[in-house]
C-alpha positions as CSV (number, residue, x, y, z in Angstrom):
1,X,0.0,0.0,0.0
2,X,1.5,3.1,-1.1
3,X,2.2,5.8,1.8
4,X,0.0,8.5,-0.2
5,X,-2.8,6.4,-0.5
6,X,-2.4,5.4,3.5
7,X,-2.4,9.5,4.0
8,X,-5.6,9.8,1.8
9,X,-7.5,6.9,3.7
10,X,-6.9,8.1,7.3
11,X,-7.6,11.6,6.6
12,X,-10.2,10.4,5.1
13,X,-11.6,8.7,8.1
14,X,-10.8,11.8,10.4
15,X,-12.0,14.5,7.7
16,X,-15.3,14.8,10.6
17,X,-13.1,14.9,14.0
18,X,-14.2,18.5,15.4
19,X,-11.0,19.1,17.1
20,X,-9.5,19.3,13.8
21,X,-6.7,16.6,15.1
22,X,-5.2,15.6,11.5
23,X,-2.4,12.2,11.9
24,X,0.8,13.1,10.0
25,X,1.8,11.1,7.1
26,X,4.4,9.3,8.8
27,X,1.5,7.1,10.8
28,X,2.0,4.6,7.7
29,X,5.1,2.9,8.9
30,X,5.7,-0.4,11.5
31,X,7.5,-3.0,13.1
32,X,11.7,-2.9,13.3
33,X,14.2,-3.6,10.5
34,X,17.0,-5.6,10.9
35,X,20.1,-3.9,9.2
36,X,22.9,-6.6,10.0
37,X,24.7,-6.9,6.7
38,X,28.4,-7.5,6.0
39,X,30.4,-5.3,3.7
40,X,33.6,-5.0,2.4
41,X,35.4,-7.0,5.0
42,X,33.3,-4.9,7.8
43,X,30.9,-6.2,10.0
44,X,27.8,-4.2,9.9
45,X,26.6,-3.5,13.8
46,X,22.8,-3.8,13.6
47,X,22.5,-0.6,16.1
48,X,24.6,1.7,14.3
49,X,23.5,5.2,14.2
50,X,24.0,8.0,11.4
51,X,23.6,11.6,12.7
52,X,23.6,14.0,9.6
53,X,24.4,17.6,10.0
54,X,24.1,19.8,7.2
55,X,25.5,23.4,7.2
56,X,23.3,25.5,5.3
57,X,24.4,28.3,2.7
58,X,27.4,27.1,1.9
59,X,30.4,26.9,4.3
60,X,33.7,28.6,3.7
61,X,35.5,25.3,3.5
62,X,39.5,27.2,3.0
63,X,38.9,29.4,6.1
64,X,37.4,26.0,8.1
65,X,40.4,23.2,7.2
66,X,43.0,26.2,6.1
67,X,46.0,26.0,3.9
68,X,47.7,28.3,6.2
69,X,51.4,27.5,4.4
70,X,50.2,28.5,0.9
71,X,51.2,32.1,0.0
72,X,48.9,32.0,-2.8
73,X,45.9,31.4,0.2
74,X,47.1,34.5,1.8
75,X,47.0,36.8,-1.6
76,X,43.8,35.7,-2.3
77,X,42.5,36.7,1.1
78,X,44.6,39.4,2.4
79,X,42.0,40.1,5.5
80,X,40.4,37.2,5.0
81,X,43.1,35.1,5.7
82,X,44.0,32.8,8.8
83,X,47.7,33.3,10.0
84,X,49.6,30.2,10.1
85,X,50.3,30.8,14.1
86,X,46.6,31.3,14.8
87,X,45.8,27.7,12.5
88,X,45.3,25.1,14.4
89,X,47.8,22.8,12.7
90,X,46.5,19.5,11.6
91,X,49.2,18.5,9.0
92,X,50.7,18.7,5.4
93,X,50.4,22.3,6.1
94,X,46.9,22.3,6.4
95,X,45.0,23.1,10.2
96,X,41.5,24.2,11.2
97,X,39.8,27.2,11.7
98,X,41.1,29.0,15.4
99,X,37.7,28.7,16.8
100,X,37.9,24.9,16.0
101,X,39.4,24.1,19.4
102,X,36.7,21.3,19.9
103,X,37.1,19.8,16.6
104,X,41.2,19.6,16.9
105,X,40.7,17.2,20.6
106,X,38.4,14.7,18.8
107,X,40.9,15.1,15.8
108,X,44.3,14.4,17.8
109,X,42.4,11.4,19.5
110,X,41.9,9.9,16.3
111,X,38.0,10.0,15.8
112,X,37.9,12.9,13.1
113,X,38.0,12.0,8.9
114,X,38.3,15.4,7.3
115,X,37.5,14.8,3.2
116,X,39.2,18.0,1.3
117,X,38.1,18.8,-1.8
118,X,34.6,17.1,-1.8
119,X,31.9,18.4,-4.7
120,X,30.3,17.2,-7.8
121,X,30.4,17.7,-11.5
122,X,29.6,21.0,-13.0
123,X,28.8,22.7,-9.6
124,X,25.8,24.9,-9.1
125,X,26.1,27.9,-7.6
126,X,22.3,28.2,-6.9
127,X,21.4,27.6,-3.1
128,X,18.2,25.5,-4.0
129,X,19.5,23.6,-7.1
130,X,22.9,22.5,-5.2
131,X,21.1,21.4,-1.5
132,X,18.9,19.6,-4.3
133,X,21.6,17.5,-5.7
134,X,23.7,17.2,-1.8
135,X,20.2,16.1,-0.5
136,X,18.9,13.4,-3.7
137,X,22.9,12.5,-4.4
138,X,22.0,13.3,-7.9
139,X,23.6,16.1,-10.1
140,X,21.7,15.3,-13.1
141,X,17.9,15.8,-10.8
142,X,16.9,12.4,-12.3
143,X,16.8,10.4,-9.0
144,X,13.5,10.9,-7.4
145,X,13.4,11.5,-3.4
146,X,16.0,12.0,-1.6
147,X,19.3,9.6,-0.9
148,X,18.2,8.8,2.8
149,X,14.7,8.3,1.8
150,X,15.7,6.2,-0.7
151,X,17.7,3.4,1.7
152,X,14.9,3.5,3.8
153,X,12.5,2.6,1.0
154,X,14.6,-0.4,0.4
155,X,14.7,-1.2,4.0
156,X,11.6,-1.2,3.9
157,X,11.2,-3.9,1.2
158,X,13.5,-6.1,3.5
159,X,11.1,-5.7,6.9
160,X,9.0,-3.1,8.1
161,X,10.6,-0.1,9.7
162,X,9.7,1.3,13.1
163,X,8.3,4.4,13.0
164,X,11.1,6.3,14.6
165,X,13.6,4.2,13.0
166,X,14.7,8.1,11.1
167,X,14.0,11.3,12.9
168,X,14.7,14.9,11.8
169,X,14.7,17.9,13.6
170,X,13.2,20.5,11.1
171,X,10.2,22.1,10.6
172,X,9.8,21.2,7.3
173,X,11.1,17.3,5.7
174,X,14.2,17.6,3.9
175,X,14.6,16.3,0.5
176,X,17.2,14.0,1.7
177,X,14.7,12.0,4.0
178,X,11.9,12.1,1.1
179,X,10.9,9.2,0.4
180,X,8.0,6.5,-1.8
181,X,7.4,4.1,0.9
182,X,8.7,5.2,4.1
183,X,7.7,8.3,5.6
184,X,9.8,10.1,8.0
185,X,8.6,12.0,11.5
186,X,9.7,15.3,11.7
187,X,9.8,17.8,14.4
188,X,11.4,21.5,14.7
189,X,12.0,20.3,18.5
190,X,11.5,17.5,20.7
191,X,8.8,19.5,22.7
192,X,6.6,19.0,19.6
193,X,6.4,15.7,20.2
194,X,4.8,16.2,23.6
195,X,2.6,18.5,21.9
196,X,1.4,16.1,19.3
197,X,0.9,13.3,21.5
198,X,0.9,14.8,25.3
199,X,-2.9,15.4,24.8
200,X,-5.0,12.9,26.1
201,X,-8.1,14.0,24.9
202,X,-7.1,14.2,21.3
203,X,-5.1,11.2,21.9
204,X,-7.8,8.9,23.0
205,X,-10.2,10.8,20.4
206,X,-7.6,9.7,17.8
207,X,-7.3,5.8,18.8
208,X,-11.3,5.5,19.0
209,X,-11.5,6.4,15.4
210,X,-8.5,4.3,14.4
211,X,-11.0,1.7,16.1
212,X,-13.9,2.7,13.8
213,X,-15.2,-0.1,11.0
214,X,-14.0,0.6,7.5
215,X,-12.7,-1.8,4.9
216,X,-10.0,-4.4,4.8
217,X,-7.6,-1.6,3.7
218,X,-8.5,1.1,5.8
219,X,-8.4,-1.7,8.9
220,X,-4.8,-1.7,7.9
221,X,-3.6,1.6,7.7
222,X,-5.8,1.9,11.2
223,X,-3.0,-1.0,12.4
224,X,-0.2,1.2,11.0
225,X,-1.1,3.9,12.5
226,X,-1.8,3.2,15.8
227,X,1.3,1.4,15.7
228,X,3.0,4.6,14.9
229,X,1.1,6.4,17.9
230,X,2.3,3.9,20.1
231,X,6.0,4.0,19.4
232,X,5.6,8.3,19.2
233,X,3.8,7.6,22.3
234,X,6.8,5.6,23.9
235,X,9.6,8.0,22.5
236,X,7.9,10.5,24.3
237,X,7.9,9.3,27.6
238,X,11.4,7.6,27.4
239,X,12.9,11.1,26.8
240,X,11.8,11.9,30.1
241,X,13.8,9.7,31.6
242,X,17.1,11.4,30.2
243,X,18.9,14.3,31.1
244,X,22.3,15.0,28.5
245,X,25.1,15.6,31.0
246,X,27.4,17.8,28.4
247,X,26.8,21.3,28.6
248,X,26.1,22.4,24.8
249,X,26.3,26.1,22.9
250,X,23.0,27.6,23.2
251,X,22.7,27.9,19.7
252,X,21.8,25.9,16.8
253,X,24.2,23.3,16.6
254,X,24.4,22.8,20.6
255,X,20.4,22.6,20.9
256,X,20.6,20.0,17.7
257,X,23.1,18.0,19.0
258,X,22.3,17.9,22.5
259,X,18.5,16.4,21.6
260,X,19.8,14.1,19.3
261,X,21.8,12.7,22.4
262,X,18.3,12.1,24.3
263,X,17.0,10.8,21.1
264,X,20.0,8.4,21.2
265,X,19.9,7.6,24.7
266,X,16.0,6.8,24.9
267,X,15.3,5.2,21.6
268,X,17.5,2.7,20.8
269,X,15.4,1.8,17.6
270,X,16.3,5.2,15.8
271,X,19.2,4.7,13.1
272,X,19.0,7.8,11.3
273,X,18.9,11.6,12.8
274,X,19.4,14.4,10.8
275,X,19.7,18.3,11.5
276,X,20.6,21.6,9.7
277,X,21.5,25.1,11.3
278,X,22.7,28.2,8.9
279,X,24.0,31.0,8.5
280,X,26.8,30.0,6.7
281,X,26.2,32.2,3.5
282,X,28.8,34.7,4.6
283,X,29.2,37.5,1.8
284,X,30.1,40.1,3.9
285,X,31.6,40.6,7.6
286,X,32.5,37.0,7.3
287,X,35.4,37.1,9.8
288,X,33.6,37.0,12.8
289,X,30.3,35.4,11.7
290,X,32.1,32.6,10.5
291,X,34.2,32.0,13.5
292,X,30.8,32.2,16.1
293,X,29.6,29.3,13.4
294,X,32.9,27.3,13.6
295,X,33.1,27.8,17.5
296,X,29.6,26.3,18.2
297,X,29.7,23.8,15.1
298,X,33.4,22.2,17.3
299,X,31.9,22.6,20.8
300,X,28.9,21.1,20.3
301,X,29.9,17.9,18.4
302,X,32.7,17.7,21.2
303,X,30.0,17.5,23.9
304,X,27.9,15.4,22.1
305,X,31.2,12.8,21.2
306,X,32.0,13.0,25.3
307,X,28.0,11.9,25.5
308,X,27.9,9.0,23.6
309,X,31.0,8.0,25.2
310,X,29.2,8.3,28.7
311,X,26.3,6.3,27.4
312,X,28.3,3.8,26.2
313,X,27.3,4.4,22.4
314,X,30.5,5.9,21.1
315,X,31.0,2.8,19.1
316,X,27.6,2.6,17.4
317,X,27.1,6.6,16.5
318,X,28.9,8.5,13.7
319,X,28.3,11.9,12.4
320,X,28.4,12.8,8.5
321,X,28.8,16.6,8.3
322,X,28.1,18.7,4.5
323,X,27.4,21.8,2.9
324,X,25.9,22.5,-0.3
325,X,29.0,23.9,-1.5
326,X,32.2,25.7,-0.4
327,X,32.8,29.5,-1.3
328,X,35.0,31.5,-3.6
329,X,38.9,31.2,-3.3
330,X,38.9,34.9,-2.9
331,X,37.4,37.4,-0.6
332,X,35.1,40.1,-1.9
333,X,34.8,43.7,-1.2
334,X,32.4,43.6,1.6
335,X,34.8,41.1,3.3
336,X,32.8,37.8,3.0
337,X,33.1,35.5,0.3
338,X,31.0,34.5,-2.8
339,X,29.6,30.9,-3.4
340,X,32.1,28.3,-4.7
341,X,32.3,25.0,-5.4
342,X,33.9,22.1,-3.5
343,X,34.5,22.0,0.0
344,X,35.5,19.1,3.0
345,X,33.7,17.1,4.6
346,X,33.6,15.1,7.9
347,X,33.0,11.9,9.7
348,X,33.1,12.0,13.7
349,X,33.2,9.2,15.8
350,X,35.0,6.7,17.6
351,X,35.2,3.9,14.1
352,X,36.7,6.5,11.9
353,X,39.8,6.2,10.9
354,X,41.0,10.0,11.7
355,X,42.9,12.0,9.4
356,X,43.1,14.2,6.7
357,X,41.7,12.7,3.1
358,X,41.3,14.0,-0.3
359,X,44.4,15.9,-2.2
360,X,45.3,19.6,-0.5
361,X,43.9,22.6,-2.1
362,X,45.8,23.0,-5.2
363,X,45.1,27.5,-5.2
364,X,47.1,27.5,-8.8
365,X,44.6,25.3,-10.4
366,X,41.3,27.2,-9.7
367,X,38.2,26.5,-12.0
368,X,36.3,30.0,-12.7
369,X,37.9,31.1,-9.0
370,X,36.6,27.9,-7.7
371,X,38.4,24.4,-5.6
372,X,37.5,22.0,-8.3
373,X,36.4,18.7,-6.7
374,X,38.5,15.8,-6.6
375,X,36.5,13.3,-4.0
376,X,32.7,13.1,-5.4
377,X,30.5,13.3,-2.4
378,X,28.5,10.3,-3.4
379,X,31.7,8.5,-2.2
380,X,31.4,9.5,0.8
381,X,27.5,8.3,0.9
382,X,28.4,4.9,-0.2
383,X,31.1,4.7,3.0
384,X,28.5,5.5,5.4
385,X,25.5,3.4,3.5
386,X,27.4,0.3,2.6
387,X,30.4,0.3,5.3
388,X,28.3,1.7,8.1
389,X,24.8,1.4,7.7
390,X,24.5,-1.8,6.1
391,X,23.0,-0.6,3.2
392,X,23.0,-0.9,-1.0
393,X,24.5,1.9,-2.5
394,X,24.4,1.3,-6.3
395,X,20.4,1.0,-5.9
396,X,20.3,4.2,-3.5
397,X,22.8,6.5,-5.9
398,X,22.0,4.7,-9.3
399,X,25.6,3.4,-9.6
400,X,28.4,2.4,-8.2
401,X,30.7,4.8,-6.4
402,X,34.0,3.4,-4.7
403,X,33.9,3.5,-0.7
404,X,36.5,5.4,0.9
405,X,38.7,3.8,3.4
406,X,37.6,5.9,6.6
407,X,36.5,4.2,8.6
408,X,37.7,0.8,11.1
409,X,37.9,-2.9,9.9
């Protein structure tokens, strides 16, 4: 039964409710999948967790992993510029951003995988068009949904997924989470979901209807959705029964990562989890906007790398960290930068092999004042489908893209 025609036959059965209580879509979805798979030598562990952060507007990917050693850096961004003693030195003459502090423990204790140079062919400059192809994995727009939604659909086909089996903290479902089948909950904080389901009125209004008579079909979807209630139902009253212990930034990243950790911690059949927070789209005064972004982006996932550790979950949780694309080698008159083209990207956690991956910035070889891309990103989406998640990445991208070896046998 397709999820669109579940959608249509419950709100079709609560068209009349005078309380105007409407089920989201994502009451179409039951039971558990089991994701144990082996691939490429790696054992798959059937409770591993992805945790996707995106960084919206495009991140300044040479003033956040800097080639501080390059004079040519420096003459393209004579105040723009990070000064090789304020870099936090990594290696090969590269190091991060000075706000990065965070970022450069994890790195030193071996549980950072920094990507350089990650983008896609003929890059799009175009906010919407490029999050488009980051968020479907598809630079020609001829995969339909996005590449989350997609591996979900075909876990679907495998075994019914639980309900909260992918989360995402938005108010609105990215593309990368659309998908035909599957549909996925998604809430602009956790306190929604005491709002949606904290009522008992409209909650027990909502199950008697779910109880009403109806045809075979529509008994079905009834089943699916009160399943759904019942594991929303559960969620919420398991993340009362967690407190995070980290203190995080109060700011977007800190207030994203810090629920995912209660997420994490009281629903151990949640897989996927994915988050954005902007700002990134720094044409002007980028010097200290961009360093406020880099300071809470390190702090947080810091915090939120010492939680899982407490929890006992560092082994099972990695982070995949993008932006739609990098910005302009060169800094612009109202001292920000311009939208560019490839840019890193990273994978915390404790089974990442840490280092620095990807070929250094070559600033002599620019394409129209652009990093060309040398890593394509839907490389780094087979590692953490096939190599971490279990998953079948030639069906989810449309063909084959060679894993990168980041991450622990």
């Amino acid at each position: 039964m397709s999820n669109e025609l579940s959608r249509r036959s419950f709100l079709g059965n609560t068209a009349k409710i005078a309380i105007g209580l409407v089920a989201p879509t994502w009451l179409s979805t039951i039971a558990r999948a089991d994701v144990l798979r082996a691939s490429a030598g790696r054992k798959i562990d059937p409770e591993a967790v992805l945790v996707v952060l995106q960084l919206s507007g495009g991140n300044d990917g040479l003033n956040t992993v800097v080639p501080y050693a390059d004079s040519r850096y420096h003459q393209l961004r004579p105040t723009l510029g990070i000064a090789e003693d304020q870099a936090l030195v990594l290696a090969e003459g590269l190091g991060l951003h000075p706000a990065m502090e965070g970022m450069k423990t994890l790195y030193k204790e071996g549980k950072v995988a920094i990507i350089n140079g990650v983008g896609y062919p003929k890059p799009n400059r175009s906010h919407f068009k490029s999050m488009e192809i980051w968020q479907s994995a598809s630079p020609e727009t001829n995969l339909k949904y996005g590449w989350l939604g997609r591996h979900l659909d075909i876990l679907e086909t495998r075994s019914k997924l639980n309900p909260v089996f992918a989360l995402g903290l938005s108010t609105d479902k990215p593309r990368a989470l659309q998908a035909d089948e599957v549909s996925v909950p998604c809430f602009a904080s956790l306190a929604d979901i005491q709002s949606m389901v904290g009522d008992p009125d409209a909650e027990r209004m909502l199950r008697l209807i779910q109880g009403s008579g109806g045809s075979e079909g529509e008994a079905v979807v009834r089943a699916a959705n009160k399943s759904a209630l019942d594991a929303m139902v559960a969620l919420r009253d398991k993340l009362k029964g967690f407190t995070p212990k980290e203190t995080y930034p109060a700011d977007a990243f800190g207030n994203g990562f810090r629920q995912i950790s209660q997420i994490i911690a009281a629903s151990p059949q949640t897989r996927v989890l994915y988050f954005s927070a902007g700002g990134f789209d720094t044409h002007a005064r980028q010097v200290d906007q961009h360093a406020k972004l880099m300071k809470g982006f390190s702090d947080s996932i810091l915090a939120f790398q010492r939680e899982m550790e407490a929890l006992g979950k560092a082994d099972k949780v990695m982070v995949l960290v993008f932006s739609e694309f990098g910005r302009r080698s060169y800094e612009n008159a109202s001292g920000g930068t311009d939208h560019g083209a490839a840019g890193p990207m990273f994978l915390v956690g404790k089974q990442v092999k840490g280092g620095l991956y990807g070929p250094k910035p070559d600033l002599e070889k620019l394409v129209d004042g652009d990093v060309p891309f040398s890593v394509d990103f839907r490389q780094v989406y087979a590692t953490a489908l096939d190599s971490w998640m279990g998953g079948e990445s030639e069906k989810v991208l449309g063909s084959k893209f060679t894993s990168l070896d980041v991450l622990k046998p």
